[in-house]
C-alpha positions in Angstrom: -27.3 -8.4 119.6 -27.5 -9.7 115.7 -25.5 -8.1 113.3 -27.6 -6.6 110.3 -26.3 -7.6 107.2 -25.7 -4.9 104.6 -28.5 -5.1 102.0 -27.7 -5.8 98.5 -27.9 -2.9 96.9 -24.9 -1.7 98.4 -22.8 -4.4 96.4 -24.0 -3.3 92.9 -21.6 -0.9 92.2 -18.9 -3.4 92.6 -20.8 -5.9 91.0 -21.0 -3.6 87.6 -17.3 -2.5 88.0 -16.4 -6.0 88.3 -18.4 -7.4 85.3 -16.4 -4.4 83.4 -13.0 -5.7 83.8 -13.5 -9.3 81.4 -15.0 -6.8 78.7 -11.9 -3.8 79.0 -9.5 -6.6 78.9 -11.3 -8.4 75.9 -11.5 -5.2 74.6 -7.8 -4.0 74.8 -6.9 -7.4 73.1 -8.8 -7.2 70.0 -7.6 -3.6 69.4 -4.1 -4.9 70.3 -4.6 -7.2 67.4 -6.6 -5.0 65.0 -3.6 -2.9 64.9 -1.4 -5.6 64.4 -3.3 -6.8 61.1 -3.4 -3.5 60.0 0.5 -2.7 60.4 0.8 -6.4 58.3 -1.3 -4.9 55.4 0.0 -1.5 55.6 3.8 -3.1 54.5 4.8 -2.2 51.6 5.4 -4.3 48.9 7.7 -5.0 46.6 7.8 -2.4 43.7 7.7 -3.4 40.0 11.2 -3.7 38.1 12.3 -4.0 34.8 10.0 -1.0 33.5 11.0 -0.5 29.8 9.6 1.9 27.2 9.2 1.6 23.5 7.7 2.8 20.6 5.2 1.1 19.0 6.5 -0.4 15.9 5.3 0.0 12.1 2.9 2.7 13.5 2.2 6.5 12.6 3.8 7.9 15.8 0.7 7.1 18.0 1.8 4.9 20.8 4.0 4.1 23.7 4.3 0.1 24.6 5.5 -0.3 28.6 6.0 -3.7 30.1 7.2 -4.4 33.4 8.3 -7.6 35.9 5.1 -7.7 38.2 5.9 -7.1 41.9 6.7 -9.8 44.0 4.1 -9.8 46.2 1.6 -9.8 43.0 0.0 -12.7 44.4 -3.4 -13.9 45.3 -4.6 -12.7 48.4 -1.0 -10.8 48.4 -1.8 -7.0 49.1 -1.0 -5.7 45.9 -4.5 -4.4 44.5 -3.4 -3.3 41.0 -0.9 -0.9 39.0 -0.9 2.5 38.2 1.1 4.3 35.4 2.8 7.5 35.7 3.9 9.5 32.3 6.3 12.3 32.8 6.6 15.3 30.0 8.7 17.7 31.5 9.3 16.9 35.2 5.8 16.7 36.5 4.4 12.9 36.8 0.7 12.3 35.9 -1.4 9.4 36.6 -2.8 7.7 32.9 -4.0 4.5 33.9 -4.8 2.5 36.7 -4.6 -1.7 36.0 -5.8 -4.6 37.8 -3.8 -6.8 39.4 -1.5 -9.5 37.2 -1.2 -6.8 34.3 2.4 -6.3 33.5 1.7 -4.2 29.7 0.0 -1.3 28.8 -0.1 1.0 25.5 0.1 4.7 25.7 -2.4 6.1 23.2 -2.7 9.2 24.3 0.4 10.8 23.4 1.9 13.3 20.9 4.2 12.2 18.1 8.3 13.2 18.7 7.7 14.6 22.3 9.7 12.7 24.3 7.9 10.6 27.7 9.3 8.9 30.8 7.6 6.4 32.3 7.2 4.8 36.4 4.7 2.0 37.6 3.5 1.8 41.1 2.1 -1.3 42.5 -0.8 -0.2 44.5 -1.4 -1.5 47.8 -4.1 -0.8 50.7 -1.6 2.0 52.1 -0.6 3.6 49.1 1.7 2.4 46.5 5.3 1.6 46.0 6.7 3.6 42.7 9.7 1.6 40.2 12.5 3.2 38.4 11.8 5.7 36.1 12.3 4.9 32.4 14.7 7.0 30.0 13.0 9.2 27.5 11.2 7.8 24.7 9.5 9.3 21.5 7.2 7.4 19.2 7.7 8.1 15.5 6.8 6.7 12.4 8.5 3.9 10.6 8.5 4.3 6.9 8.7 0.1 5.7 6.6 -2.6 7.8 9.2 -5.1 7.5 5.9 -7.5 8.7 4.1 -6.8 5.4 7.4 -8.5 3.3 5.6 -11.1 2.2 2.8 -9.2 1.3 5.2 -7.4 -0.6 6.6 -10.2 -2.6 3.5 -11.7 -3.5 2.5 -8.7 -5.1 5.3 -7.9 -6.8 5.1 -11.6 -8.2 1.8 -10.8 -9.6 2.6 -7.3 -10.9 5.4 -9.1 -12.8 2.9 -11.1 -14.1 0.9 -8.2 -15.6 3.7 -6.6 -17.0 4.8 -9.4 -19.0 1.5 -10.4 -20.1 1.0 -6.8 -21.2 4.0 -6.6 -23.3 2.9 -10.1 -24.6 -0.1 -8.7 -25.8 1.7 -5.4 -27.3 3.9 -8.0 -29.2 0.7 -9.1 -30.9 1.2 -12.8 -29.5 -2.2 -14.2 -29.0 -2.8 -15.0 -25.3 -5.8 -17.4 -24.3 -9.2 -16.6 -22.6 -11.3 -19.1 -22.1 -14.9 -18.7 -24.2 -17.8 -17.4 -22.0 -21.1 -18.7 -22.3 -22.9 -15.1 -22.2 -20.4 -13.7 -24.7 -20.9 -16.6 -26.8 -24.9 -15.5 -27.3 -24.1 -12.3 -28.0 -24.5 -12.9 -31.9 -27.4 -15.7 -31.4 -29.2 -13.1 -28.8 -29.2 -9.9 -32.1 -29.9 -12.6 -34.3 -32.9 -13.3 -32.7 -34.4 -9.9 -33.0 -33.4 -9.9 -36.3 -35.3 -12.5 -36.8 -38.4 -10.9 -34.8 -37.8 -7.5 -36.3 -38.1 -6.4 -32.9 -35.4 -4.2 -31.1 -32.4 -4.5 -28.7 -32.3 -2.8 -25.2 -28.9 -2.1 -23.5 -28.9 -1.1 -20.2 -25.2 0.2 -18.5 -25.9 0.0 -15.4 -27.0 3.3 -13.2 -23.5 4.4 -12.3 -21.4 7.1 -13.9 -18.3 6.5 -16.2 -16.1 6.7 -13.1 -17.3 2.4 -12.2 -15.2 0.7 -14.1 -18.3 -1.8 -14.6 -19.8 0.8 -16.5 -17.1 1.4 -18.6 -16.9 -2.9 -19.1 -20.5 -2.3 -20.2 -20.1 0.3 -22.5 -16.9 -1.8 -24.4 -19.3 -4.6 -24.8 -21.5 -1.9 -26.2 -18.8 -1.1 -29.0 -19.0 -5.3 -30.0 -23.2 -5.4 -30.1 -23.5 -2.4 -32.1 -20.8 -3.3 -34.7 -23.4 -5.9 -35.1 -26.6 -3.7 -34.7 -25.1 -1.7 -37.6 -24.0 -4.4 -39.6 -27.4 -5.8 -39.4 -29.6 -2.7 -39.4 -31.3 -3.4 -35.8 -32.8 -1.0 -34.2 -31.3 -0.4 -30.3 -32.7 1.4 -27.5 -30.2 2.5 -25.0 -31.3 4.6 -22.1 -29.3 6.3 -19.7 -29.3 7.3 -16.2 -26.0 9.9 -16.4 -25.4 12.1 -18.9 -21.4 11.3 -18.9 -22.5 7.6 -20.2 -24.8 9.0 -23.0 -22.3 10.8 -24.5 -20.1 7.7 -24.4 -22.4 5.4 -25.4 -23.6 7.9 -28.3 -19.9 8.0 -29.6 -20.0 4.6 -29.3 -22.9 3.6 -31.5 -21.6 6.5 -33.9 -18.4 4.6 -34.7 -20.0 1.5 -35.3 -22.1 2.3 -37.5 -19.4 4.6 -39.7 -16.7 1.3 -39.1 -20.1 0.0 -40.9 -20.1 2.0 -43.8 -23.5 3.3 -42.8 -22.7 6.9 -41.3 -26.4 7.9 -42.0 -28.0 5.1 -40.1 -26.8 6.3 -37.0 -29.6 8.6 -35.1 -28.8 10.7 -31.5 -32.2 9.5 -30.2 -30.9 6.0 -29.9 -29.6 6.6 -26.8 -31.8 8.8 -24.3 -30.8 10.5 -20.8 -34.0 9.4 -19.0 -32.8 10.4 -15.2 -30.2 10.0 -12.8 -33.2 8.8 -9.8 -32.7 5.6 -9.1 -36.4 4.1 -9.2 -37.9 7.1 -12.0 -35.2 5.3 -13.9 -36.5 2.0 -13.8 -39.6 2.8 -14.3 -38.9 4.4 -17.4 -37.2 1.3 -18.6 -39.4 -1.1 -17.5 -42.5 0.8 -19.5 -39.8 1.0 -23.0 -39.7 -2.7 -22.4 -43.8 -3.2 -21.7 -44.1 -0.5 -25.2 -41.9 -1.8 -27.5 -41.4 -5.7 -26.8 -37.4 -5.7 -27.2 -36.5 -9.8 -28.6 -33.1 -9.1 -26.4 -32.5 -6.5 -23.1 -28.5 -6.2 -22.0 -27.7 -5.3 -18.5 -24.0 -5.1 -18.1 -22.8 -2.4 -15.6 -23.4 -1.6 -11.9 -26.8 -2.7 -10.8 -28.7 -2.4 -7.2 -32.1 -2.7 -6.0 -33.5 -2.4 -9.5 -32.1 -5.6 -11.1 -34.8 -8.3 -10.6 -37.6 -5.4 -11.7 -35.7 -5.3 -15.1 -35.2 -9.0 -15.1 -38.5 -10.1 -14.2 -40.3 -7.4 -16.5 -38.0 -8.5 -19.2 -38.4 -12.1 -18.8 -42.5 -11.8 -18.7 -42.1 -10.3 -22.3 -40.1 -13.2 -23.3 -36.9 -11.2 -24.4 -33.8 -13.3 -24.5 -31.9 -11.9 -21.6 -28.0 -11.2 -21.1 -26.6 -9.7 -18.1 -23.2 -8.9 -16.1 -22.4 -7.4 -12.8 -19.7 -7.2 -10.1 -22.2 -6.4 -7.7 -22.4 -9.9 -5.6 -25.7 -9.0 -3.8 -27.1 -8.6 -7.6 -25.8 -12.1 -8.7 -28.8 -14.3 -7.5 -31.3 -12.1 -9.2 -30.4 -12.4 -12.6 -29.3 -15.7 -12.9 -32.7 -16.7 -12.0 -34.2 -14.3 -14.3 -31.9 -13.7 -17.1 -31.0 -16.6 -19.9 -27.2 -15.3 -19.7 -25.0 -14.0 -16.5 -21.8 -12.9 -16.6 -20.4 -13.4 -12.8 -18.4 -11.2 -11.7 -14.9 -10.8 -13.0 -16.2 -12.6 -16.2 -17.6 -8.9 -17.5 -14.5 -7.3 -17.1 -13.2 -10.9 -19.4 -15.7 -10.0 -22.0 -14.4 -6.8 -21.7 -11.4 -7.4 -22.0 -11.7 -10.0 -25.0 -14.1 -7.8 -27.1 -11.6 -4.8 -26.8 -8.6 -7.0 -27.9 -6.7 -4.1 -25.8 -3.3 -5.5 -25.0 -3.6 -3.2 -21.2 -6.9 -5.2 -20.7 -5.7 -8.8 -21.7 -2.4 -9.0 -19.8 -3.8 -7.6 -16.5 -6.6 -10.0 -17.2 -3.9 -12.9 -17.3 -1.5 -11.3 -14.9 -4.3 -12.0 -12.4 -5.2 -15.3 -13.1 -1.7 -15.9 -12.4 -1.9 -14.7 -9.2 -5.5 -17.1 -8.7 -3.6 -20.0 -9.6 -0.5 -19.1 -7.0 -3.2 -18.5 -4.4 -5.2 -22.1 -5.4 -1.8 -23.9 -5.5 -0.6 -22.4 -1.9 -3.9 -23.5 -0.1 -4.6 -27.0 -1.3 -0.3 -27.4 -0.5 -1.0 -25.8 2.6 -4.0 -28.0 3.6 -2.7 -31.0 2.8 0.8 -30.1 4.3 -1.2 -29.2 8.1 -3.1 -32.0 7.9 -0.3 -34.3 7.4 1.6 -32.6 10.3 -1.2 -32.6 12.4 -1.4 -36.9 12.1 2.7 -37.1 12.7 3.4 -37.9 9.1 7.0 -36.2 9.2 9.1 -33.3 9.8 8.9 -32.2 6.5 5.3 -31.2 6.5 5.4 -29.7 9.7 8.1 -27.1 8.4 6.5 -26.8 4.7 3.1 -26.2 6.8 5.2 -23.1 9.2 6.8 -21.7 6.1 3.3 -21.6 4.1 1.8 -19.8 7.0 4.7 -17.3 7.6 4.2 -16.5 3.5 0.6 -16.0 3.4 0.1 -14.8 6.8 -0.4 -11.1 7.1 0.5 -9.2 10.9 0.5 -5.9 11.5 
């Protein structure tokens, strides 16, 4: 009798169970080493040491400067992930910054002046983080000298030395020199021109009030021209945008004309308040100038957006033009379109040697003291770095240091 063989379905559910036990095993292996890995990331790392503390120097009381020793396992690929700083008032720690990895600094901004702060850095990890020491407390205050700011200090004291004894110079009546200035120097040509013409002068101050001290430069070399408007019986047309500068510049004209010897001459309507808009202003000037043909127009004062329309109507009538500024945007314009500039600091000169005023003269020369100490120290200072920087000697590389250390200004 043949035996029947069993049929094959009867062996697949051994067959599957079977197939199961390379997959379970695989399967217990990887998760065997999964937690492995994760128990090797999980340690902890080394925590940051050497936390320290401290105010910010030469500061109003408004920061706290911590540095630390980064954690030994601060490494690349190393499983510190960053810092994290903790700032403690009372007892209570609160998290106020969180830094990437490598940062071992941080300043403390937010912070109130005399309350006294600890301080703890953790270095954080995939787990959690590791915490350092905590800091004693610290307090941020302010510090009344910036011992940085010495050699600031020095230099300006040099140069306020210089002003003083230039000043009392001057008081001494000792004649101190300035050099001549070409615009000043036309002054006299300029009113003898319309004298000439028997046309009038136009002085314009500028459109700021008496509180720019390039109005009040203006208005002194008003006191020189009308000396000579007086002397000369010249008529002068003065308008004003601010009603402070036409009672200056009234006063002005006044005592010219009574150091003249001609009291009666003098007439209020010389100088006229027109307005204090910027543009109704110049249009007002530029139609007295269209009207009247002046032979000469002054602008010496504070001047903006307005300065090449008065230049450029003034120079299409032909007028002999002199004008001064401190207003370096206004520069360009009216040395293209004015005969005369004064440059900058060469107004307040005029100024200065118009007045005769002892105040005006020695600050004038105290500060060209200080121009020639800050010419002399770059041209040595140049020459000294680029002699240290082709190895001419030791010398120049230390005169080179100590000119940077004295002109150098840190915080």
């Amino acid at each position: 009798m043949r035996s029947r063989r069993p049929p094959i379905a009867a062996f697949v559910p051994s067959l599957f169970f079977l197939s199961l036990i390379p997959f379970i095993f695989l399967t217990a292996v990887a998760q065997s080493d999964l937690e492995t890995g994760e128990n090797i990331a999980f340690a902890p790392p080394e925590p940051p040491t050497g936390v320290i503390a401290l105010d910010h120097v030469y500061d109003c009381g408004e920061m706290i400067d911590i540095s630390w020793t980064l954690s030994a396992a601060d490494t690349a690929g190393g499983p510190v992930t960053g810092y994290e700083i903790f700032r403690a008032e009372a007892d209570s720690f609160v998290s106020v910054s969180v830094l990437p990895l490598g940062t071992n600094t941080y300043s403390d901004e937010k912070i109130i002046a005399g309350t006294p702060y600890r301080y703890r850095v953790a270095a954080l990890y995939t787990g959690g983080a590791v915490l350092s020491e905590i800091t004693p407390p610290v307090s941020a205050g302010t510090e009344i000298i910036n011992w940085n700011l010495l050699n600031l200090f020095v230099i300006g004291l040099f140069v306020c030395g210089a002003v003083i004894y230039y000043i009392t110079h001057a008081k001494r009546g000792k004649k101190l020199f300035i050099r001549k200035i070409a615009g000043l120097e036309a002054i006299d040509e300029a009113i003898g021109r319309a004298t000439e013409m028997g046309r009038p002068i136009l002085f314009v101050p500028g459109i700021n009030d008496m509180d720019d001290v390039q109005t009040i430069a203006g208005i002194t070399i008003l006191g020189k021209v009308a000396q000579v408007v007086a002397a000369y019986d010249i008529k002068i047309n003065m308008p004003v945008s601010r009603s402070l500068v036409m009672t200056t510049a009234r006063e002005t004209i006044k005592e010219a004309y009574i150091g003249a010897g001609r009291p009666d001459a003098y007439n209020d309507d010389m100088v006229r308040y027109v307005t204090d808009e910027q543009f109704g202003y110049v249009a007002a000037v530029d139609g007295v100038m269209v009207r009247e043909k002046p032979a000469t127009c002054f602008y010496l004062g504070a001047f903006f957006a307005e300065s090449l329309i008065l230049a450029e109507t003034g120079n299409s009538i032909g007028a002999i033009q002199i004008a001064g500024t401190a207003q370096p945007a206004q520069l360009p314009f009216f040395v293209a379109a004015c005969d005369y500039t004064l440059i900058g600091e060469e107004l307040f000169a005029a100024s200065a040697y118009l007045s005769n005023e002892p105040k005006q003269l020695g600050s004038l020369k105290g500060q060209d003291v200080g121009k020639f100490v800050a010419m002399a120290a770059i041209i040595i200072g140049v020459i000294a770095a680029t002699l240290a920087e082709f190895g001419a000697g030791s010398f120049f590389v230390e005169l080179s240091d100590i000119m940077h250390k004295l002109f150098t200004v840190e915080n």
